[in-house]
C-alpha positions as CSV (number, residue, x, y, z in Angstrom):
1,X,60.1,88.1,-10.7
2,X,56.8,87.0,-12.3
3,X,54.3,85.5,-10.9
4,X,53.0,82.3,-11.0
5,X,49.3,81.6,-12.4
6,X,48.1,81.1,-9.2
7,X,49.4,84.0,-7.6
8,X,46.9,86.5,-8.3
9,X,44.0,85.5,-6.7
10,X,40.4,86.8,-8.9
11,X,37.2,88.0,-7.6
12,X,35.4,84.8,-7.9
13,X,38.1,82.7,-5.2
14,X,38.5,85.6,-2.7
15,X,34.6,85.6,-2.0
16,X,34.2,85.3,1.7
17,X,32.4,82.6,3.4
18,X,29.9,84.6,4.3
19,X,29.0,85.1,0.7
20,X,28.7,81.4,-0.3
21,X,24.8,80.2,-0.1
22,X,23.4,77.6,2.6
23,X,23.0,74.0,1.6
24,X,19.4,73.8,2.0
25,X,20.2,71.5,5.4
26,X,21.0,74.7,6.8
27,X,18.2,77.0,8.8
28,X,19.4,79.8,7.2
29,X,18.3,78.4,3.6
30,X,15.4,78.9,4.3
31,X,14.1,83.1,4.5
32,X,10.7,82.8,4.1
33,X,9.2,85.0,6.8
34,X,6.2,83.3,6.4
35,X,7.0,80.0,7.7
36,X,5.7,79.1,11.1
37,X,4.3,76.6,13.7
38,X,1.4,78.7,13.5
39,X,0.8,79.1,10.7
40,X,1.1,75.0,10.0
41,X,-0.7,74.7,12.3
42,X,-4.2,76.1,11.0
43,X,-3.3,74.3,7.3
44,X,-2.9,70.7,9.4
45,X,-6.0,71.6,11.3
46,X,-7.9,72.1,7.9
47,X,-6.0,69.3,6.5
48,X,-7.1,66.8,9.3
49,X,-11.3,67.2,8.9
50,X,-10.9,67.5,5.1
51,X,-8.7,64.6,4.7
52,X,-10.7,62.4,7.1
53,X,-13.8,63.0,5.2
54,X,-11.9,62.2,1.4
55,X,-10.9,58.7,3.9
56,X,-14.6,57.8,5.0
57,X,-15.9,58.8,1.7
58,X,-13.3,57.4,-0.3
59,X,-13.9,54.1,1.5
60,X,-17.6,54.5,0.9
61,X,-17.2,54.8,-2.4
62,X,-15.4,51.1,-2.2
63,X,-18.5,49.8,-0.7
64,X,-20.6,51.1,-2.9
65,X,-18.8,48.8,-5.8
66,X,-19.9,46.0,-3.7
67,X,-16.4,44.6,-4.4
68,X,-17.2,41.2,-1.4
69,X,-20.4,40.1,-4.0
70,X,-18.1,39.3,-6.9
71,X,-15.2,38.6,-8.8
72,X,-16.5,41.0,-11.7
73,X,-17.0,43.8,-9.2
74,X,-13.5,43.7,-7.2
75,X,-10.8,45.2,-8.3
76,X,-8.4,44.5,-5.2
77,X,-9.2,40.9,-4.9
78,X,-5.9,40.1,-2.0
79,X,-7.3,43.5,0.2
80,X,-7.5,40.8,2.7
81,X,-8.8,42.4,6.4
82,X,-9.0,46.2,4.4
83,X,-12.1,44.7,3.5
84,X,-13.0,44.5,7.1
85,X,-15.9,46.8,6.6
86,X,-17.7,46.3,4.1
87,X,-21.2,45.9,3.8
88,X,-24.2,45.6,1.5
89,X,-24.5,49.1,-0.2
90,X,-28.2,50.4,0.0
91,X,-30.7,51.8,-2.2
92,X,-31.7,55.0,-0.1
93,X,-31.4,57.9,-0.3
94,X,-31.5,57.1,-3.9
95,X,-28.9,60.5,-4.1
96,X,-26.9,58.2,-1.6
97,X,-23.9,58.1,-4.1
98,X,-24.3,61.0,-5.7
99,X,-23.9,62.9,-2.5
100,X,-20.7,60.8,-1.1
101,X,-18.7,60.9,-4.4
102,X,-19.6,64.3,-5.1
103,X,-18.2,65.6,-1.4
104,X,-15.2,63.7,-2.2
105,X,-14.3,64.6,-5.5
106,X,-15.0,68.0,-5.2
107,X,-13.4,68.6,-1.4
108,X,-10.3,66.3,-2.9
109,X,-9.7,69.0,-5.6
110,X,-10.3,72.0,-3.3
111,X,-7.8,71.1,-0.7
112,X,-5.1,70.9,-3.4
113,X,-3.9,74.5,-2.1
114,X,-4.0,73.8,1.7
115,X,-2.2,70.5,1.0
116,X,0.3,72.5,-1.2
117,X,0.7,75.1,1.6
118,X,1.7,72.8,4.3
119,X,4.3,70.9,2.3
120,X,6.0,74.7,1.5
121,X,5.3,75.2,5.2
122,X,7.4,72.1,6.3
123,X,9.6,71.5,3.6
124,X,12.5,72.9,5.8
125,X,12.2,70.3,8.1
126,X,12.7,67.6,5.4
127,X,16.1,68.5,5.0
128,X,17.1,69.2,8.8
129,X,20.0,67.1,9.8
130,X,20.5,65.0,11.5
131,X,18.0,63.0,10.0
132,X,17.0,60.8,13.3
133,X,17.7,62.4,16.8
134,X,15.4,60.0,18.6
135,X,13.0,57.0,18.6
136,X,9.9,59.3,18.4
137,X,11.8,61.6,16.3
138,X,12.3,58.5,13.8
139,X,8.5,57.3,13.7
140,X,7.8,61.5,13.0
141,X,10.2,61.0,10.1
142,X,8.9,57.9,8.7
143,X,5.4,59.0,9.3
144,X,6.2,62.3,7.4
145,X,8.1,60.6,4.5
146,X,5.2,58.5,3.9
147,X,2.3,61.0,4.6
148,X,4.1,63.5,1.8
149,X,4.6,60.7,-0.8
150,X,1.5,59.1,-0.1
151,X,-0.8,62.9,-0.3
152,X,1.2,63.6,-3.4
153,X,0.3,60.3,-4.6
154,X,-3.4,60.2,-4.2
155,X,-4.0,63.5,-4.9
156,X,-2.3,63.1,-8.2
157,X,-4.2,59.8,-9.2
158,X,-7.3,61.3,-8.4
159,X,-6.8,64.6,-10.1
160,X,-5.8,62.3,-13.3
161,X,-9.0,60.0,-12.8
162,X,-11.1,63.6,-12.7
163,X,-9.5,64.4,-15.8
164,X,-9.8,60.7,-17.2
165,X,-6.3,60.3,-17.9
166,X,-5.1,57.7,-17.0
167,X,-1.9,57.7,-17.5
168,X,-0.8,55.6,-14.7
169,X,0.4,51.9,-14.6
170,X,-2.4,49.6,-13.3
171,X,-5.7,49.6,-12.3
172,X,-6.4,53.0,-10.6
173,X,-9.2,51.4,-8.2
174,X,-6.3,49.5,-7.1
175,X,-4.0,52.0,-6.3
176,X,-6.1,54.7,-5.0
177,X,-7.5,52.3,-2.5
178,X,-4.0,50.7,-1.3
179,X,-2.3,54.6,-1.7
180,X,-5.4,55.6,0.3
181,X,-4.4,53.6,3.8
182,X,-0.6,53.4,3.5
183,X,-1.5,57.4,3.6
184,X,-4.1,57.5,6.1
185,X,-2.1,55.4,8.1
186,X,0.9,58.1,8.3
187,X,-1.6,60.6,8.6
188,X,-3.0,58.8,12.1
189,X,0.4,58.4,13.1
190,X,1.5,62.3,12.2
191,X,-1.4,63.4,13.9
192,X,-0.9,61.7,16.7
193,X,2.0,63.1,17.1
194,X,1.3,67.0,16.3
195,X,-2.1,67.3,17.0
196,X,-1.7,68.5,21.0
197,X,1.1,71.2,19.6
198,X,-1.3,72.4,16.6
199,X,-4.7,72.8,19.2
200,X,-2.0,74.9,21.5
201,X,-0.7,77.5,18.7
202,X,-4.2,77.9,17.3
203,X,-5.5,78.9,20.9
204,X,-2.7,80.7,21.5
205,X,-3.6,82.5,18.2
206,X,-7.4,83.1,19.2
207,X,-6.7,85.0,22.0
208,X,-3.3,87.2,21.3
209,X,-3.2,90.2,18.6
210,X,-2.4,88.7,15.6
211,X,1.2,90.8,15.2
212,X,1.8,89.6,18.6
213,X,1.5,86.5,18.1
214,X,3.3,85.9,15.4
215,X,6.2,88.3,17.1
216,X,5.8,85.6,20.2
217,X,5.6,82.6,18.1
218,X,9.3,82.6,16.4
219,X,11.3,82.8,19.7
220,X,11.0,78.8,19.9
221,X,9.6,78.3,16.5
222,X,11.7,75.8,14.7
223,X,9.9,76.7,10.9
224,X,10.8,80.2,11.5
225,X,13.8,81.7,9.7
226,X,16.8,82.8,11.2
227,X,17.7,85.8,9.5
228,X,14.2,85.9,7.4
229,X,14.1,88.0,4.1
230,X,11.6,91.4,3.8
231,X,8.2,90.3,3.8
232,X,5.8,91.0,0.5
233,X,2.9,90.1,2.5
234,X,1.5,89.0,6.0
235,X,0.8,85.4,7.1
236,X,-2.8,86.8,7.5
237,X,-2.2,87.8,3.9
238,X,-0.7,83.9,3.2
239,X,-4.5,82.3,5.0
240,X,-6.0,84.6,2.5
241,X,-4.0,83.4,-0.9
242,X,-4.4,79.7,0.4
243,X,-8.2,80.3,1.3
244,X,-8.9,82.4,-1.9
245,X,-6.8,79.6,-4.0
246,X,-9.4,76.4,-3.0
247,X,-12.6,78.8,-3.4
248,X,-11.6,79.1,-6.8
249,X,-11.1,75.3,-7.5
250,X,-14.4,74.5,-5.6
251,X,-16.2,77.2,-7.5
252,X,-15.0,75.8,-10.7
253,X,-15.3,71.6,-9.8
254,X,-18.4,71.9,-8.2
255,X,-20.9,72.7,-10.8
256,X,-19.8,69.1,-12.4
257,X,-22.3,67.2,-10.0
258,X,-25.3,69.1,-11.3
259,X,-26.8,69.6,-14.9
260,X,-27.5,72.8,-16.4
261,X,-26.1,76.0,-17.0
262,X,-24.0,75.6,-13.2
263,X,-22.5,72.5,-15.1
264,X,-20.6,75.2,-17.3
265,X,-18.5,76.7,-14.6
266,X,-16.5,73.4,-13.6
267,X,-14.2,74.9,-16.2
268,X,-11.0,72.9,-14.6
269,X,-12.7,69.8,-14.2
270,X,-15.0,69.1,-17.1
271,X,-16.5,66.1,-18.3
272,X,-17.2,65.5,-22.1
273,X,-18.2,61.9,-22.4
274,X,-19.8,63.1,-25.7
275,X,-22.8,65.1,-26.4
276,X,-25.5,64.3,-25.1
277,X,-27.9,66.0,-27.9
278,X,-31.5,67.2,-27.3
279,X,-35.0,66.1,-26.0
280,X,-35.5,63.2,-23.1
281,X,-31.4,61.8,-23.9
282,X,-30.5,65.1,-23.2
283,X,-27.8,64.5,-20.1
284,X,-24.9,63.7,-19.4
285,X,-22.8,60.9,-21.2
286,X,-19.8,58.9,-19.5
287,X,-19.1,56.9,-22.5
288,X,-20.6,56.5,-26.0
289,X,-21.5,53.7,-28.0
290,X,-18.2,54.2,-30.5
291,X,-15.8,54.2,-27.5
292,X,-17.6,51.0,-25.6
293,X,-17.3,49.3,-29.5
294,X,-20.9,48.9,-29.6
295,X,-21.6,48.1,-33.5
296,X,-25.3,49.1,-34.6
297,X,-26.5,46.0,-36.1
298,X,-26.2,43.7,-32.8
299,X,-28.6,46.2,-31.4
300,X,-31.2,46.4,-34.0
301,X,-34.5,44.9,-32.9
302,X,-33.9,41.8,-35.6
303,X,-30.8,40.9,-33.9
304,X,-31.0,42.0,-30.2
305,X,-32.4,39.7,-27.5
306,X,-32.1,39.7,-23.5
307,X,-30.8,36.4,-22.1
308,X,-32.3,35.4,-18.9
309,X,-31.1,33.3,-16.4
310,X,-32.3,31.8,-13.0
311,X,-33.4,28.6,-11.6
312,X,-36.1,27.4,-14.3
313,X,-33.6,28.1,-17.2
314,X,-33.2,30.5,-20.0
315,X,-35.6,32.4,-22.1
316,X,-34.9,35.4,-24.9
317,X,-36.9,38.5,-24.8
318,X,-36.9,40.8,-27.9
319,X,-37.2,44.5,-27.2
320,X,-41.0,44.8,-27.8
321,X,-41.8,41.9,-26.1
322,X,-40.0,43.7,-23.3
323,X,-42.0,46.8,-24.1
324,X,-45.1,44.2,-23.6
325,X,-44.6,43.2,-20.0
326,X,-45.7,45.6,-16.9
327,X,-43.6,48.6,-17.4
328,X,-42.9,51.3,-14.2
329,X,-41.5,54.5,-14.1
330,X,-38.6,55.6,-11.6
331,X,-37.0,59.0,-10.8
332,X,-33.2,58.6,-10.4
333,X,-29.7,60.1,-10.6
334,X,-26.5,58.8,-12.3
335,X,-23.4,59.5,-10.3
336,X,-20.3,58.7,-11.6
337,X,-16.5,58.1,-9.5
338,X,-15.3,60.9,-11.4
339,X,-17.5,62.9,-9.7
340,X,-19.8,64.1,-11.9
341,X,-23.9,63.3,-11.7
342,X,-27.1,63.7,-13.0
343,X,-29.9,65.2,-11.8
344,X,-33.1,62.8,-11.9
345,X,-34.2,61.6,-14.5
346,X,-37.5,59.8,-15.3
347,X,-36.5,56.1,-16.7
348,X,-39.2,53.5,-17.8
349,X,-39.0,49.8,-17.8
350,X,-38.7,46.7,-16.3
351,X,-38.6,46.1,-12.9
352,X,-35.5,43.9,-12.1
353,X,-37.6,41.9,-9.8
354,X,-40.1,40.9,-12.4
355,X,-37.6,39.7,-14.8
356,X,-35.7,37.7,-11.7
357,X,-39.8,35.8,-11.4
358,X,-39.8,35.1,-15.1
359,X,-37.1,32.5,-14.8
360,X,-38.0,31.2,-11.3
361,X,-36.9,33.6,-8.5
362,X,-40.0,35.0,-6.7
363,X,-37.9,36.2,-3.7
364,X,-35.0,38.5,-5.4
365,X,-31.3,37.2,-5.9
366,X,-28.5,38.5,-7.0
367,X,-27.9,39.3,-10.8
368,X,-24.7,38.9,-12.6
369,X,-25.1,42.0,-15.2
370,X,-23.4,41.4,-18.6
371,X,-23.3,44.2,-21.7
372,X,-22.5,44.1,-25.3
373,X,-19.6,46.7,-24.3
374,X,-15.9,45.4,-25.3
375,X,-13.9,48.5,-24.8
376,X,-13.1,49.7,-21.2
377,X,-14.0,48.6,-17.8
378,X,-16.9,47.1,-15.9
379,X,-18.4,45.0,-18.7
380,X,-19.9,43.1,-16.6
381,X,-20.8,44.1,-12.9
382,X,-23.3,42.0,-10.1
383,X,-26.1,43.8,-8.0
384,X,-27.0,42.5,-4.8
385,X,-30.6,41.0,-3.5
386,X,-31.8,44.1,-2.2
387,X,-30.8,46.1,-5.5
388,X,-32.8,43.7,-7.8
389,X,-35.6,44.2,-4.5
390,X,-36.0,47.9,-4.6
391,X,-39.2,48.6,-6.7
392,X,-37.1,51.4,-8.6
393,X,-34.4,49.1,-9.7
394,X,-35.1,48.9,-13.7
395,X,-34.0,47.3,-17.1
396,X,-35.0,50.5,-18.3
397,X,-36.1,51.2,-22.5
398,X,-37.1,54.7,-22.0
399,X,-35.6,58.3,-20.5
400,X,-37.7,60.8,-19.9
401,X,-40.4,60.2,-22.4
402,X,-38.4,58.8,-25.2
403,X,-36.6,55.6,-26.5
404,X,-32.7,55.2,-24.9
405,X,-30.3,56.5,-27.5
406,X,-27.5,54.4,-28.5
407,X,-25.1,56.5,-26.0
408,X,-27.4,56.0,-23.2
409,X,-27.5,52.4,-23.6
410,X,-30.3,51.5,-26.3
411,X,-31.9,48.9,-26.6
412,X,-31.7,48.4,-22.6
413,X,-29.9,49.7,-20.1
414,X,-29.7,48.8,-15.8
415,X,-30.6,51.9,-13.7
416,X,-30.6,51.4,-9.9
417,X,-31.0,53.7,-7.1
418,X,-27.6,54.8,-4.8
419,X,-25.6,52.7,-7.2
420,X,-22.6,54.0,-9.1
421,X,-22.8,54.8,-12.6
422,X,-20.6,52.1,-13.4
423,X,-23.2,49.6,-11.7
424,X,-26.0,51.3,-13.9
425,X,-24.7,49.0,-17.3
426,X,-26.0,50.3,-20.4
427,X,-26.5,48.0,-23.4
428,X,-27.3,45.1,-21.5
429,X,-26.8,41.4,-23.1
430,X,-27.3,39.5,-20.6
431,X,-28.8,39.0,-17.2
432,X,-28.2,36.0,-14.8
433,X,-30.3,35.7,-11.4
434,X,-29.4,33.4,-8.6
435,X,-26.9,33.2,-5.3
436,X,-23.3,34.7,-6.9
């Protein structure tokens, strides 16, 4: 009798059960012998003072914008009470901005491994069924969903923004900001919840042998794998590779918020606005006259005049008439949201105050800020009274001995302390004092 095709049975159906692989809601998916409360623990720790320092800085860096003075300078117009905070942005430390944008881009980028860590470290957890085995368990879940999307999110955007790609739908001021509390809101809540368990396995690691407590840590250690594969490496080893992973990245991001040879070794987040040439123009650039569409011959001292506004009307100043009036000289920064700065330079001009009295405004105002740009953002921006007050706010005509050059805003440019680069509006048209 033959047999049917079915009869014989080949190697590939007679596999046992055993032999099939877990679906990854299954513990035993997951071999990693490295996985731990532990050792999530320490990352979350790390996680929870670097991450609330990108949130105050991050929001300082909002405020800085001075996004409740105008229209022009707010770019999340319906932020409603997330604007509860704000306030008027000062002038010192004139390194003010510098300082806080600096911290944050440059702790955002080296936390990228620790952040990267704890997701591997939890990731079984995001497949554990059943999905919801409680109320509190729920809110953990949610929390969690959002706190992972939302990291990935602004970490992304921000990387990109570094990088000045933005390749991203919308205005990225927009999204960071409203990305940046729908995460830090999950990130309360998560903490909330973990924080108590995370203080107890770190103490509990302080004070046991290292082995041991690793040994004592997976009896009751939900991360810890059930049958876990041979170890290549301890979790000591892990802390090291983590650790090891965002010195690199601060070692080469940091040296973009200082000039210099030190500026050469952020080799993964560089910044080449265009170069910046030789003698006093010799710094950094953000964006050059080409890319902002500034054309030459509206620039030229036959053509160019500064418009000013206030309460007794409008007058036009010509470039050496500007040159004619009581000029002052003011040591200050550039720092830019990308993270990159300047050290100071010496700028030379105008004092905004001075120009405010020549159309009527002894006390200082408010200025509303207009340039000849027509490519990219911020073509117009608005300073507050105590910016135009400070004595070292400046239309300034000349850097560090010599005239502006057309990339650093020639004929005249806005340089005010604490204020971010985007505030400092090179090739200025324009300039309209009174209550905004």
């Amino acid at each position: 009798m033959s047999r049917g095709p079915c009869a014989g049975v080949g190697p590939a159906y007679g596999r046992s059960m055993r032999d099939i692989p877990p679906p990854p809601t299954s513990a035993a998916f997951w071999r990693s012998p490295l996985r731990g409360l532990r050792f999530t623990s320490v990352l979350g720790l790390v996680l929870l003072a670097g991450i609330t320092v990108l949130f105050v800085t991050g929001l300082l860096s909002y405020a800085a914008y001075n996004p409740d003075l105008a229209t022009v300078n707010d770019k999340t117009p319906d932020k409603g009470i997330l604007g509860f905070y704000l306030f008027s942005w000062p002038t010192d430390p004139r390194w003010l901005y510098r300082l806080t944008q600096g911290v944050h881009v440059t702790l955002g980028v080296t936390l990228i491994p620790v952040l990267l860590a704890k997701l591997w470290s939890v990731i079984p957890k995001l497949f554990a069924l059943p999905p919801v085995r409680s109320v509190s368990h729920a809110l953990e879940r949610l929390s969690l969903l959002l706190l992972v999307g939302g990291g990935l999110f602004e970490f992304v955007t921000g990387v990109l923004n570094v990088q000045l790609d933005y390749v991203f739908p919308g205005s990225f001021y927009r999204l960071h900001f409203y990305g940046a509390w729908v995460f830090f809101a999950a990130f309360a809540v998560h903490t909330a919840l973990k924080l108590p368990l995370a203080l107890r396995n770190v103490r509990a690691m302080r004070h046991q042998d290292a082995e041991q407590s690793d040994e004592r840590a997976d009896v009751h250690d939900e991360l810890v794998a059930p049958h876990p594969a041979e170890p290549t490496f301890s979790r000591r080893g892990a802390f090291w590779f983590v650790g090891g992973g965002a010195l690199l990245l601060f070692a080469t991001t940091v040296g973009r918020s200082f000039d210099g040879p030190l500026r050469r070794t952020a080799l993964l987040a560089p910044h080449g606005g265009g170069d910046p040439g030789s003698g006093g123009n010799a710094f950094q650039i953000n964006k050059t006259a080409a890319y902002a569409g500034i054309d030459a011959a509206e620039t030229g001292d036959e053509a160019w005049r500064l418009v000013l506004t206030g309460r007794t009307g409008t007058i036009r100043l010509s470039r050496a008439e500007l040159s004619r009036l009581p000029l002052h000289t003011a040591e200050l920064p550039i720092a830019c949201v990308e993270g990159w700065s300047t050290s100071d330079q010496e700028w030379r001009g105008v004092r905004l105050r001075d120009l405010a009295a020549l159309v009527g405004h002894d006390e200082p105002v408010d200025v509303f800020v207009a340039s000849l740009q027509r490519h990219g953002a911020f073509r117009h921006a608005a300073l507050r009274s105590n910016q135009v007050a400070d004595p070292r706010s400046l239309l300034a005509l000349y850097v560090n001995g010599a005239e502006l050059s057309p990339d650093h805003g020639y004929p005249a440019r806005i340089i005010v302390p604490a204020a971010p680069g985007v505030l400092n509006t090179k090739w200025v048209a324009r300039l309209t004092f009174g209550k905004l």
